[in-house]
C-alpha positions, 0 to 999 in steps of 0.5 A: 446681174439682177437682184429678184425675189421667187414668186413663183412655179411654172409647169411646162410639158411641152418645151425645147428638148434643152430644157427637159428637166429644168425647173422654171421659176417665175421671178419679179426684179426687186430693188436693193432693200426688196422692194418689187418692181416691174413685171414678173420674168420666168427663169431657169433656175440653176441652183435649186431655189425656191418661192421666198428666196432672193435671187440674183439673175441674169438675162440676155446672152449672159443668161446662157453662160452657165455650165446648165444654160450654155447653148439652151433657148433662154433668156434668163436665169437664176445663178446664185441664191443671195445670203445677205445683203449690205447697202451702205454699211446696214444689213438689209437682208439675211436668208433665214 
């Protein structure tokens, strides 16, 4: 699992008939205190997230191992909104 924040919305109208109505979400990996880093990744997302939420991903195989994912052409995936997180004791982020 991945830790990344939603950056933002992509639109696809043309796209594998496993993927009709799924919302796509582009995504940018970022490290334990929210600090981005590396390239941007679209994802499927699971859990109705939004630009702004800190997110938690996977990618690969696993990214296909969701009750929305399981046999579907993709790569990656949002499976879980975080509500805070903790790193060494400090609270380090909290959804408002």
């Amino acid at each position: 699992m991945l830790i990344a924040r939603v950056v933002g919305t992509t639109v696809s109208t043309i796209k594998d008939e496993k993927l009709a109505g799924r919302k796509l979400l582009i995504v940018r990996q970022t490290d334990e205190h929210g600090e981005p880093f590396g390239k941007p990744f679209v994802a499927v997302d699971t859990v109705d997230a939004g630009v702004g939420d800190l997110v938690l991903t996977a990618a690969g195989s696993s990214a296909r191992q969701t009750n929305i994912t399981r046999d579907t052409p993709v790569d990656a995936v949002i499976m879980a909104m975080i509500d805070s997180l903790e790193v060494g004791g400090e609270l380090v982020y909290r959804k408002e």
